[in-house]
N, C-alpha and C positions, 0 to 999 in steps of 0.2 A: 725396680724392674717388675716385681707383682704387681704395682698398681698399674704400672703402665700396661700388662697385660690386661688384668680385670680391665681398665679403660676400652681395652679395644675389646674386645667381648662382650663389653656392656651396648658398648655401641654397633657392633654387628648384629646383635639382638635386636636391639632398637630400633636399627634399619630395616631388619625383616621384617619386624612387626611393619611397620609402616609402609614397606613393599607390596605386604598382602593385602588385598580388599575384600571389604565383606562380600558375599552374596548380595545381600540386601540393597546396598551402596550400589552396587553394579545396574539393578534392576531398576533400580528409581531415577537415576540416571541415565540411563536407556528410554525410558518413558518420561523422565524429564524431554529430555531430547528430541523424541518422538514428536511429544504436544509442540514443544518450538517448530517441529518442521513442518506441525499441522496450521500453525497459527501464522509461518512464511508462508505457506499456500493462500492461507484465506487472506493476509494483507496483501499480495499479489494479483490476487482474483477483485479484490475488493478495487485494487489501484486501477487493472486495468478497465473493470464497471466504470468508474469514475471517468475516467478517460474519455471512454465514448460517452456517457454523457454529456462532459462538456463537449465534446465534439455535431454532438446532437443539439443543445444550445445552443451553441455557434450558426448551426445551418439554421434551425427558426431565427435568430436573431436575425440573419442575412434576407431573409425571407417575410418578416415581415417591416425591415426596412424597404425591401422592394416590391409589398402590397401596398405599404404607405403613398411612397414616390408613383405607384401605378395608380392610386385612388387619386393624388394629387393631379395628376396630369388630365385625368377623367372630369376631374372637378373643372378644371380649368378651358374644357372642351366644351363642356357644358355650359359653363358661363360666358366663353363667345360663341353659343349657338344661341343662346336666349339673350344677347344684346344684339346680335344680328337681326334678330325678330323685331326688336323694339326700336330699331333703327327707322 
């Protein structure tokens, strides 16, 4: 019966202890935390930069496939206006 008390005494101790948190603990973890939610901002901020870049690619991509096809066509005007002449 005494050990089973000391057992459980020993172990309400030991719970408390491990209930309580340092100061320190709390604070670093706080500022752990903190930096993660600075570091979710800037890969958010970073994702959506990226975004409109490629979105921005995309429109010159679009844009000089349809300088290409517009210089094509120009070429091709040009070429039966000066066989027209040699005719």
């Amino acid at each position: 019966m005494n050990k089973l008390v000391l057992v459980a005494v020993s172990s309400v101790f030991i719970l408390a202890g491990c209930a309580n948190t340092d100061q320190t603990t709390t604070s670093q973890l706080n500022e752990l935390s903190n930096k993660v939610d600075t570091l979710s901002n800037q890969v958010s901020a970073l994702q959506s930069s990226q975004a409109k870049m490629s979105d921005k690619l995309n429109q010159t991509a679009d844009s000089v496939t349809a300088a290409q096809e517009e210089a094509q066509r120009a070429n091709e005007r040009i070429d039966n206006i000066a066989q027209s002449y040699t005719k």
